[in-house]
C-alpha positions as CSV (number, residue, x, y, z in Angstrom):
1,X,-91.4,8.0,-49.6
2,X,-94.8,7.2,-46.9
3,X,-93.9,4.6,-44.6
4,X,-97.0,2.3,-43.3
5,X,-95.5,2.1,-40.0
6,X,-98.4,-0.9,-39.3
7,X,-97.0,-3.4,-41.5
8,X,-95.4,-5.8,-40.4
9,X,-91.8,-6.5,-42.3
10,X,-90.2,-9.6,-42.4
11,X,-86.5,-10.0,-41.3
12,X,-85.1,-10.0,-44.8
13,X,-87.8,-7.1,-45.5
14,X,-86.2,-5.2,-42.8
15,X,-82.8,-5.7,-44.2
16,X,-83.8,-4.3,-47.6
17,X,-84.9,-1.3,-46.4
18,X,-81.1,-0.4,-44.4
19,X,-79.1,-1.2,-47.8
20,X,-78.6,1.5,-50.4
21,X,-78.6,-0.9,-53.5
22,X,-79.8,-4.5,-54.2
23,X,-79.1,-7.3,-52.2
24,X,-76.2,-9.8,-54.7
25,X,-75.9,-12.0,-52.1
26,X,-78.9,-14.5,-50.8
27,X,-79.9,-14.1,-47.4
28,X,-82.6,-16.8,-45.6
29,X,-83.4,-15.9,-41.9
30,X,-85.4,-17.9,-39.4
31,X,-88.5,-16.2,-39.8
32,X,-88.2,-17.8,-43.3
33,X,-88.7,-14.9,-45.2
34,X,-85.1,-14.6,-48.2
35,X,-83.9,-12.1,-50.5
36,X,-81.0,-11.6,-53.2
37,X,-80.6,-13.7,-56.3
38,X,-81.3,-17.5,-55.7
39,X,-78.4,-18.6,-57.7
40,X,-75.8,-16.0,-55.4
41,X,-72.7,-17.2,-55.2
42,X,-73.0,-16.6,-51.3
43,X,-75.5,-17.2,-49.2
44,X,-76.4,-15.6,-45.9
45,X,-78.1,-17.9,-43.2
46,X,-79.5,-16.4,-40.0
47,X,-80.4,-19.2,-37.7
48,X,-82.2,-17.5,-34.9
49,X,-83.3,-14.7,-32.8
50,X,-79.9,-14.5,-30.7
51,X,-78.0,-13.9,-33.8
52,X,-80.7,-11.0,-34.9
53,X,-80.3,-9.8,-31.4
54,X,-76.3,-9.7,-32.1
55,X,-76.5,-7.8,-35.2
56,X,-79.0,-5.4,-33.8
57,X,-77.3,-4.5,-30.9
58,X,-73.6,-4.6,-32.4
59,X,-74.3,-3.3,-35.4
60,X,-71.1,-3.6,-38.3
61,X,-67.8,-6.2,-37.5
62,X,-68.6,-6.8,-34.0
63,X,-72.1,-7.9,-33.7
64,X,-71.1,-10.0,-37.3
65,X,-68.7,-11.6,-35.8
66,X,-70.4,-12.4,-32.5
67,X,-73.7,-13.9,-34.7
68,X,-70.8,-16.0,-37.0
69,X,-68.6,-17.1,-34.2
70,X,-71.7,-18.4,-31.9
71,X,-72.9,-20.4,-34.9
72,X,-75.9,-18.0,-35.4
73,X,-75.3,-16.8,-38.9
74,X,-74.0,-19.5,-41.4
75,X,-71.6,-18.6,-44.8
76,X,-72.5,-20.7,-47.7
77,X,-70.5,-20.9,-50.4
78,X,-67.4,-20.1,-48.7
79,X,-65.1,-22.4,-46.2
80,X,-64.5,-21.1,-43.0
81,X,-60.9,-21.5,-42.7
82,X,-60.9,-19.2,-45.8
83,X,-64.1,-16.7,-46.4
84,X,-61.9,-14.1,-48.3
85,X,-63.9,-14.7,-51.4
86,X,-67.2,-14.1,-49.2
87,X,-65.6,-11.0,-47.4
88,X,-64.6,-9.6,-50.6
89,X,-68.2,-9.6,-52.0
90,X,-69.8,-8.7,-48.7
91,X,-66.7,-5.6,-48.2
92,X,-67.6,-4.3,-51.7
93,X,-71.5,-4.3,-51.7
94,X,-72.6,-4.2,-48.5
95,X,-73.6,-0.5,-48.7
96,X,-75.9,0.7,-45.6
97,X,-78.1,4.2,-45.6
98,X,-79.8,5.8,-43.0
99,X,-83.6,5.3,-42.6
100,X,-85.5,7.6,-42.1
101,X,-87.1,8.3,-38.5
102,X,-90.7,6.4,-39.4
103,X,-88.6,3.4,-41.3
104,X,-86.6,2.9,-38.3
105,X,-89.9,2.7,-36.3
106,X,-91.6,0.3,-38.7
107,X,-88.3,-1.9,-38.6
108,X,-87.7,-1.7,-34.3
109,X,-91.8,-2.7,-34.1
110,X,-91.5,-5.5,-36.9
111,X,-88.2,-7.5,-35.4
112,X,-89.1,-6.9,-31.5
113,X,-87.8,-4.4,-28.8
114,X,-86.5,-7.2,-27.3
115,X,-83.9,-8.0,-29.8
116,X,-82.2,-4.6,-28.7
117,X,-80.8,-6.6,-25.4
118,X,-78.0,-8.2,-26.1
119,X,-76.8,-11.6,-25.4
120,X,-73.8,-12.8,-23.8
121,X,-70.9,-12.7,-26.5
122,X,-69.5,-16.2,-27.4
123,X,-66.7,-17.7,-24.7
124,X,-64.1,-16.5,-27.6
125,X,-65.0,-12.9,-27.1
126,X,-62.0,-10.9,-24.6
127,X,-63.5,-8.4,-22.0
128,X,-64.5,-4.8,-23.2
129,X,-62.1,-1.8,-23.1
130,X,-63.9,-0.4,-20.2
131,X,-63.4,-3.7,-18.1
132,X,-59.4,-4.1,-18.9
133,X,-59.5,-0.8,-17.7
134,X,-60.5,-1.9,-14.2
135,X,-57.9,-4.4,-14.8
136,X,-55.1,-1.5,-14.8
137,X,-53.9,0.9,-17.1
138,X,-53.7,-0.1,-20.8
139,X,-50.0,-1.1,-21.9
140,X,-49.1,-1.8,-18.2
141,X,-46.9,-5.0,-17.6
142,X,-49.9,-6.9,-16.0
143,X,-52.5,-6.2,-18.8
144,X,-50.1,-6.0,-21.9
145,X,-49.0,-10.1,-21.0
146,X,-53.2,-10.4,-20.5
147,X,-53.8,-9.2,-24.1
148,X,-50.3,-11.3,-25.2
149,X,-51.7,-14.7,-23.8
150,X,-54.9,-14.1,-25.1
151,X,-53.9,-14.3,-28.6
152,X,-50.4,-16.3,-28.5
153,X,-51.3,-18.6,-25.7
154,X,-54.0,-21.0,-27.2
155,X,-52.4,-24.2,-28.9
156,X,-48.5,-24.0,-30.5
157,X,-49.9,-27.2,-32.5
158,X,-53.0,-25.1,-33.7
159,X,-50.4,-22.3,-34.9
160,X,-48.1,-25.5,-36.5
161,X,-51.0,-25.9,-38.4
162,X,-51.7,-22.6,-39.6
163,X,-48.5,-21.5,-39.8
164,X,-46.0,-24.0,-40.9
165,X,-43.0,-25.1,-40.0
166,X,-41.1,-21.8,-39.7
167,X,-43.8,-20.9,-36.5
168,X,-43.5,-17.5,-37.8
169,X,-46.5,-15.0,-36.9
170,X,-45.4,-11.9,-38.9
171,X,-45.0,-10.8,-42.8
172,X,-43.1,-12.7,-44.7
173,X,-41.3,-11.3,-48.1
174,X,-41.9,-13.6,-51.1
175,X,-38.9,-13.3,-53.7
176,X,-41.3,-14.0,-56.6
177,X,-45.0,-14.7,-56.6
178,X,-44.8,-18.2,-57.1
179,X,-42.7,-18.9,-54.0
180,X,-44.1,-20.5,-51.0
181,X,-44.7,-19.9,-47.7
182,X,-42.0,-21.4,-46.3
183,X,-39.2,-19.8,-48.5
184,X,-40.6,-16.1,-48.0
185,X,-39.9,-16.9,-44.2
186,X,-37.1,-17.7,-44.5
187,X,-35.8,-14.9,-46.9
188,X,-37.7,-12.5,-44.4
189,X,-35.3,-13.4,-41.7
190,X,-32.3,-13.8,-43.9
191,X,-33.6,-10.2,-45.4
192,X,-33.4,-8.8,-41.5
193,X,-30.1,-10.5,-40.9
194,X,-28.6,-8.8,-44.2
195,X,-30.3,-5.3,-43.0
196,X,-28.7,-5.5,-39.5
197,X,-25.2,-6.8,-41.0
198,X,-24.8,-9.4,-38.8
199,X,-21.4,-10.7,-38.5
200,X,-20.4,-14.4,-36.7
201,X,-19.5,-13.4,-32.7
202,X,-22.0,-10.7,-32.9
203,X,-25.0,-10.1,-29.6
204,X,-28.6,-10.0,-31.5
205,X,-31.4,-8.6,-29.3
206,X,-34.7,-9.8,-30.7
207,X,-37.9,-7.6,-29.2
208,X,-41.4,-9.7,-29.3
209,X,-39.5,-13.1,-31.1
210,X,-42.4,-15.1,-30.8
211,X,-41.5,-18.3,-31.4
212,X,-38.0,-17.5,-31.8
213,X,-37.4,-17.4,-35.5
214,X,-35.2,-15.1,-36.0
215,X,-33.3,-15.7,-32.9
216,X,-32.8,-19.3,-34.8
217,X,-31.9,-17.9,-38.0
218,X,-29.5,-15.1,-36.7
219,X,-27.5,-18.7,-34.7
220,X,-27.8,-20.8,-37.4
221,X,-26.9,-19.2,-40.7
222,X,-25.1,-15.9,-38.8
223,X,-22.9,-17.3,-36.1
224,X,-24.5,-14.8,-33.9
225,X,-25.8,-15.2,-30.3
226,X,-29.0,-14.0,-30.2
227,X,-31.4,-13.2,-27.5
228,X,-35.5,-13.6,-27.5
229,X,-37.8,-12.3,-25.5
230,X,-41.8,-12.7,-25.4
231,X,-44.7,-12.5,-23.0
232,X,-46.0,-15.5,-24.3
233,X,-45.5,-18.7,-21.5
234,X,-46.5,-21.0,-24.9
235,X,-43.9,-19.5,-27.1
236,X,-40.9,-19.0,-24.9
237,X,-41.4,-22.6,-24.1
238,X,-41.9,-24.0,-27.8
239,X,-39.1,-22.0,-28.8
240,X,-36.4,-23.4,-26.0
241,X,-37.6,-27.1,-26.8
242,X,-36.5,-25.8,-30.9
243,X,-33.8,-24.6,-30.4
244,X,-32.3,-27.3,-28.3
245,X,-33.8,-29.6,-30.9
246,X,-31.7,-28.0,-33.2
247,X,-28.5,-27.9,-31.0
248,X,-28.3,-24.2,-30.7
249,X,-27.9,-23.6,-27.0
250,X,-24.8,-22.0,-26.8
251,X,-25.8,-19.4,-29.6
252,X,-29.4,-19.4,-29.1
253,X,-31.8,-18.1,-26.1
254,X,-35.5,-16.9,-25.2
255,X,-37.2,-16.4,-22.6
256,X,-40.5,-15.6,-20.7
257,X,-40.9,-12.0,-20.0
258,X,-41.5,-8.1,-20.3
259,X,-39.1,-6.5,-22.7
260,X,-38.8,-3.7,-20.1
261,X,-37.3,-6.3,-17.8
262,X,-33.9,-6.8,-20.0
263,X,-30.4,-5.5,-18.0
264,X,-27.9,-6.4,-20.5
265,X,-26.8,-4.1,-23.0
266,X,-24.5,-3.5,-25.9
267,X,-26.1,-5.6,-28.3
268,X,-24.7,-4.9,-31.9
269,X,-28.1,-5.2,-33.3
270,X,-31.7,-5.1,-32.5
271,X,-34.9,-6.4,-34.3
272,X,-38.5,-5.6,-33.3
273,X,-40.6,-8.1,-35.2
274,X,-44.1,-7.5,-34.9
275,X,-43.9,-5.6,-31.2
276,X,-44.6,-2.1,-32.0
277,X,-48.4,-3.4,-33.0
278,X,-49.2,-4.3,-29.1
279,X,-47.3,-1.4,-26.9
280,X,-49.6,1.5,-28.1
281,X,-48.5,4.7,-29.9
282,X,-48.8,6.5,-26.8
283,X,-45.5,4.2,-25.7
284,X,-43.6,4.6,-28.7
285,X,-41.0,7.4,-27.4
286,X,-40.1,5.6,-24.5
287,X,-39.8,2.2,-26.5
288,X,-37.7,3.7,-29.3
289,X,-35.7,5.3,-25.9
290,X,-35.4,1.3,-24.2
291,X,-34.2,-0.2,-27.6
292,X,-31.9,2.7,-28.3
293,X,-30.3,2.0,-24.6
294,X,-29.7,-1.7,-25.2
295,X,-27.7,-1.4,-28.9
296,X,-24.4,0.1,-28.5
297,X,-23.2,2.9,-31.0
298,X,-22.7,1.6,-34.5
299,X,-25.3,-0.8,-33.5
300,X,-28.5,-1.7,-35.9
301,X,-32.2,-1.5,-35.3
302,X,-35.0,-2.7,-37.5
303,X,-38.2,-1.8,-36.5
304,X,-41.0,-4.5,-38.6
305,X,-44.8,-3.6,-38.1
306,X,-48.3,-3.0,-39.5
307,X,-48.8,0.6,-39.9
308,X,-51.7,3.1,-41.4
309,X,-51.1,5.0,-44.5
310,X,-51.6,7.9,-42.5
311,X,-50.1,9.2,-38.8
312,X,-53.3,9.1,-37.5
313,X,-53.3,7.2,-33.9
314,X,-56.4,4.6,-34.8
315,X,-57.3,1.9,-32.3
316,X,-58.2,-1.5,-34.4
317,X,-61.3,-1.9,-35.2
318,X,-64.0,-3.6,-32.6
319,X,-63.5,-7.3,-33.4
320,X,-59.7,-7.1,-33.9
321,X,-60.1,-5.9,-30.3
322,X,-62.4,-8.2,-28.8
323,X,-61.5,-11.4,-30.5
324,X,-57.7,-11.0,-32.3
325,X,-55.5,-8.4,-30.4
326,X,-57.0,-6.9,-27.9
327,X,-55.6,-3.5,-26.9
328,X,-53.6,-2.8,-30.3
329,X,-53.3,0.3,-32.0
330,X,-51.5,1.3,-35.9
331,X,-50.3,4.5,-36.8
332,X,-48.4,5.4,-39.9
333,X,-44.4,4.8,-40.3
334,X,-44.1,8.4,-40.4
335,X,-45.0,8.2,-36.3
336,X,-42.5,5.4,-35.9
337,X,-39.8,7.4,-37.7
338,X,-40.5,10.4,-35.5
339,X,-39.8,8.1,-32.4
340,X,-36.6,6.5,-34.0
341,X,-35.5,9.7,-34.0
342,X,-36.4,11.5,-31.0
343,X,-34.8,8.6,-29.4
344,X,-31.2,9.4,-31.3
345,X,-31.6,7.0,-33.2
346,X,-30.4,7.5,-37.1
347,X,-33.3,6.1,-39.7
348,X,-31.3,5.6,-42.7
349,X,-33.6,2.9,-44.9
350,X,-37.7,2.6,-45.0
351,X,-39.6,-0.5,-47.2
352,X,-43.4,-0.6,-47.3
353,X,-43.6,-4.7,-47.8
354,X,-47.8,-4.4,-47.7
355,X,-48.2,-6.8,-50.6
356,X,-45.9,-9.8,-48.8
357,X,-48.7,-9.3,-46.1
358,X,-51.6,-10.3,-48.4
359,X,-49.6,-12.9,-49.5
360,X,-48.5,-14.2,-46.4
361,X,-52.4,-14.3,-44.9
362,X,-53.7,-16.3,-47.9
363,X,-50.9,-19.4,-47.1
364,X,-51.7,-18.7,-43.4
365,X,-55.4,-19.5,-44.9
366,X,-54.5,-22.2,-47.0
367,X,-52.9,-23.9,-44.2
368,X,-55.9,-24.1,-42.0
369,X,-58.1,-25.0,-44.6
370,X,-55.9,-27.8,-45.0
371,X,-55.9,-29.0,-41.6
372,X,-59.4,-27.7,-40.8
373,X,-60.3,-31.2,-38.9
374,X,-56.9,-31.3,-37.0
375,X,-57.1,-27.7,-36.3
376,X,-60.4,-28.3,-34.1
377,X,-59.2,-30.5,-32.4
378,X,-57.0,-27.7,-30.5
379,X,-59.3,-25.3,-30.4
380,X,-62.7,-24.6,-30.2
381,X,-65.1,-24.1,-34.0
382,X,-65.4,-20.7,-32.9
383,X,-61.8,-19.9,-32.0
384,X,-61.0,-21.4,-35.7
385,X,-63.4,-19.6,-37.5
386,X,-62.3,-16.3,-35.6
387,X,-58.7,-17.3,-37.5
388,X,-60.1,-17.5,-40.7
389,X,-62.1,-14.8,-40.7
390,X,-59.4,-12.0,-39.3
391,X,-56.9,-13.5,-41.4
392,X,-59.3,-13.1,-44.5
393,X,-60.0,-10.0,-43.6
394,X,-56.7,-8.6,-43.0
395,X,-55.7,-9.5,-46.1
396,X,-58.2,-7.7,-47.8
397,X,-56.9,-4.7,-45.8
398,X,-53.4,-4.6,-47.1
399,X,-54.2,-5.5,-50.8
400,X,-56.6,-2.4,-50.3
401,X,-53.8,-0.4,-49.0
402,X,-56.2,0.2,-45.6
403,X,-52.9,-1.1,-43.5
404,X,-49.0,-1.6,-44.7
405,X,-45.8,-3.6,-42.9
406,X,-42.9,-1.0,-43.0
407,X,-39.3,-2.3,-42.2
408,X,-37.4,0.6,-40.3
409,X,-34.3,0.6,-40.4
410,X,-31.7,2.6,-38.3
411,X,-28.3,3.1,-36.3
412,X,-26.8,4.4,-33.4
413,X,-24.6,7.0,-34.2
414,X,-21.4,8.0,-32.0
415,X,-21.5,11.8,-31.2
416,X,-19.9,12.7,-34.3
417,X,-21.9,11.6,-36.8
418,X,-20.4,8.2,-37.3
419,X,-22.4,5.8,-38.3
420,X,-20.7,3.2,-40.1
421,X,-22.6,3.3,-42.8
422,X,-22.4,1.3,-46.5
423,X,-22.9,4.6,-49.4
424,X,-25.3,2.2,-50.8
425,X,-27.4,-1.1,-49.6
426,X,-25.5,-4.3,-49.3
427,X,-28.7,-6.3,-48.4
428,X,-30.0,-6.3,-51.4
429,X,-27.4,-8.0,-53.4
């Protein structure tokens, strides 16, 4: 095909021409030129020339996000505590090619050399990989609580909002479909309390506890005294105020710090809730070495995290990194098994829960929908919609099998081979 590289295209011309089928969405742009079916479920709305300049000079997730988080590029149709309806249409059909030398000409003269320099991101945005660099080396103790705070450390009444009462960040495991949120938190715990076989009098080291849910549950319902640790200032605090709300002191303890930082020992059991996400694949072996140290032998480990279905080291992709968890990196469970391992460490029981994830996201969704208007008032709209677009999007991403949540689960064996060990589960019962 010629190419009149004179004419002049429109925005929404230029658009056409870098998508391999037809537009199903409808797109409006500020030059006021549109495109895709007028009755579209979804419409596209870009605002102004700092947004084109975004998506030109980010293009795919990143310079999307930047023009939807700045307030550049509007979603109609969708709510923005909630766009997995939107993402799922725009996932599916939004199919780029490659123009050809003289189209890419024609489109670069049409929109403006100048929309290729970029703006400053929105306030929301964290620093680029090459600046936390200069910062120190990635997974040290400085930057690893940086990249903690960032995420955890913005309002513990914005996450009340989005995610309920339990105040648990991680997958929870739904015993049928139709049970809520709430209940498939609480059976997650209860789930890794039956997995550890935790027994009243027991020492429970929990890795990463957040807000200290499990440290709670494994008190509460086990009779065991139970240890949290998180880099997060918010959560360690949020969690001591809860659990002396809930009279649990003398069974019940987290605090603010580095896991690396723990001296005691000889815990009977060991959970890892979400950590293994944020201390990079590189730092597995001598992670899996750390936890192995603290459990003495006979003692439990479950290892909970978002993996690839492959063993593949993959850094997330570039908005997870700038605006969600900066510095996080997935791998496959067979990776995490390897480290388990190497570190002496028994693995005698692996569950791929990737389905519990989808549903856990959508009530995390629900819920800020729900309290959209409170939920701005602790955070910025940009910092909201940020939330509902990851969580939308992650959910995608484990009903597409593109990430999974594996439970490992393993023991310390003596030097014999002794493990203590059931012939079959008991946690299932």
């Amino acid at each position: 095909m010629t190419t009149d590289v004179g004419v002049r295209l429109s925005i929404a011309d230029a658009l056409g021409r870098l998508m391999k089928d037809e537009i199903s969405f409808r797109f409006e742009a500020f030059d006021g030129s549109v495109a895709g079916p007028v009755d579209a479920p979804l419409t596209l709305r870009l605002l102004n020339e700092r947004g084109l300049s975004y998506l030109m000079t980010a293009p795919g997730d990143l310079g999307f996000a930047r023009a939807y988080v700045a307030g550049d590029l509007e979603l109609d149709g969708t709510h923005p505590g909630d766009p997995y309806e939107a993402m799922a249409l725009l996932m599916s059909q939004l199919r780029f090619k490659i123009p050809s030398a003289a189209e890419m000409l024609q489109i670069m003269r049409s929109l403006g050399f100048g929309t290729l320099k970029p703006p400053p991101p929105p306030a929301e945005e964290h620093l680029p990989k090459w600046r936390r660099a200069l910062e120190g080396m990635r997974h040290n103790k400085r930057r690893d609580a940086e990249a903690i705070q960032h995420h955890y450390d913005v309002s513990n009444r914005f996450y009340e909002l989005v995610l309920g009462p339990s105040m648990t960040y991680t997958c929870a495991v739904f015993p049928t479909r139709e049970s809520t949120l709430e209940e498939a938190q609480h059976e997650k715990y209860d789930l890794i309390a039956r997995k550890l076989d935790l027994k009243p009098g027991q020492r429970l080291l929990d890795v990463g506890c957040g807000w200290g849910g499990m440290v709670r549950h494994a008190a509460k319902h086990y009779g065991v005294k139970a240890l949290g640790v998180t880099l997060s200032r918010e959560q360690a605090a949020w969690a001591q105020e809860e659990i002396k709300r809930q009279g649990l002191e003398d069974l019940a303890e987290v605090r603010y710090g580095d896991y690396r930082d723990i001296t005691e020992d000889g815990f009977d059991a060991l959970s890892s809730i979400g950590m293994t996400e944020h201390i990079g694949v590189k730092q597995y072996d001598e992670y899996f070495g750390f936890l192995q140290s603290r459990i003495k032998v006979g003692g439990r480990l479950l290892n909970h995290c978002i993996t690839r279905p492959n063993n593949k080291i993959t850094s997330t992709g570039a908005f997870i990194d700038r605006y969600v968890f900066p510095d996080g990196e997935l791998t496959g469970v067979g990776r995490i098994t390897m480290a388990a391992q190497d570190a002496g460490l028994e693995v005698r029981h692996v569950e791929n829960l990737r389905e519990h994830y989808a549903l856990t996201l959508k009530g995390w969704n629900d819920n800020l929908v729900k309290n959209w208007d409170e939920a701005l008032e602790e955070v910025s709209l940009g910092r909201a919609k940020v939330w509902g677009l990851y969580m939308a999007g992650s959910r995608l991403a484990f009903e597409r099998n593109e990430i999974e949540l594996h439970h490992v689960l393993a023991v310390k064996p003596d030097r014999l081979g002794n493990a203590d060990w059931p012939l079959r589960p008991t946690w299932l019962s």
